[in-house]
C-alpha positions in Angstrom: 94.3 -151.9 -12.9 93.5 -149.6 -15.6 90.5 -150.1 -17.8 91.7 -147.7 -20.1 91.7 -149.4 -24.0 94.4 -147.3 -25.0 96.8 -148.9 -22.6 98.8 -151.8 -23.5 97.7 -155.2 -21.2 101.3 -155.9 -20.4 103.4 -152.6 -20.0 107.1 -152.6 -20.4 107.8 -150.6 -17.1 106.6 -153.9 -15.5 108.6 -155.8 -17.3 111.4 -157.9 -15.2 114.2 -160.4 -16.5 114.7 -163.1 -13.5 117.4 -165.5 -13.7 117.9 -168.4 -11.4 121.2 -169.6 -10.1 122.8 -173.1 -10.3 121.8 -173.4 -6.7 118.1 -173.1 -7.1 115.7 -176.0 -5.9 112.1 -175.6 -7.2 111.1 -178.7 -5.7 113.0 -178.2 -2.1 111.5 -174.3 -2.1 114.8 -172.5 -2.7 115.3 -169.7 -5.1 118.2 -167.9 -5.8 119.4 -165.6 -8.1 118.8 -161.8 -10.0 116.1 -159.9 -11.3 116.4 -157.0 -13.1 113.6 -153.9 -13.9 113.9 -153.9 -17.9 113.1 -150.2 -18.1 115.0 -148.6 -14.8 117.9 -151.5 -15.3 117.8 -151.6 -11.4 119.1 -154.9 -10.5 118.4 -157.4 -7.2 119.6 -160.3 -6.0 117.6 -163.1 -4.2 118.0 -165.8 -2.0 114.3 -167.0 -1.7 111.0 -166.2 -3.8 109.9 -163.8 -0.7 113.0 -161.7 -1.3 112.3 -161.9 -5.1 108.9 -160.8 -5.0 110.2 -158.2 -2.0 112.4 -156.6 -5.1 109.2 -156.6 -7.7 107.3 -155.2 -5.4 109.5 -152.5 -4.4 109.9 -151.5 -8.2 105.8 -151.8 -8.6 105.4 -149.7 -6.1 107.8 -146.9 -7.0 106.7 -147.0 -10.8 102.7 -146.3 -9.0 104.1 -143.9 -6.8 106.4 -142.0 -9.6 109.2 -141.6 -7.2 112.3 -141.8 -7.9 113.4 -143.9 -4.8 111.6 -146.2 -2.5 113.1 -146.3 1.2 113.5 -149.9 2.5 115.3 -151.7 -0.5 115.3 -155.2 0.2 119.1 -157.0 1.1 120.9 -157.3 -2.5 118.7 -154.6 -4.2 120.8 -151.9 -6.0 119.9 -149.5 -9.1 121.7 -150.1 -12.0 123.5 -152.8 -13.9 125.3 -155.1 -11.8 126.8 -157.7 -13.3 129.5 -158.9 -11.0 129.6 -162.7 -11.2 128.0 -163.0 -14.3 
């Protein structure tokens, strides 16, 4: 984390829009549904919160890293918009 002053606390390269199917259970543990990278538009689907924080991480780590692709996407992870089924 940067201490710099000049850098805003909550950066829109980190910035994700998750959305949660009809299936998902908060109370049973389950978690399904898309997340999608705000700046990059890369879009992931999940079908647990591991998977979902799989797909964040994975776009953390290639913003930190500057690259343009990470390998090892996580099942359901694509770049660009996907909006089949929405």
């Amino acid at each position: 984390m940067s201490d710099d002053p000049s850098q805003p606390l909550l950066p829109p390269q980190r910035a994700f829009v998750v959305q949660f199917s009809q299936g998902t259970d908060p109370v049973q543990g389950h978690f399904t549904g898309r997340v999608e990278h705000v700046i990059s538009g890369h879009v992931g689907r999940f079908s647990s919160a591991q998977e979902l924080m799989q797909i964040i991480t994975l776009e953390l780590t290639k913003l930190q890293a500057g690259a343009a692709e990470t390998p090892g996407s996580p099942r359901g992870y694509q770049e660009g918009d996907d909006h089949e089924g929405d």
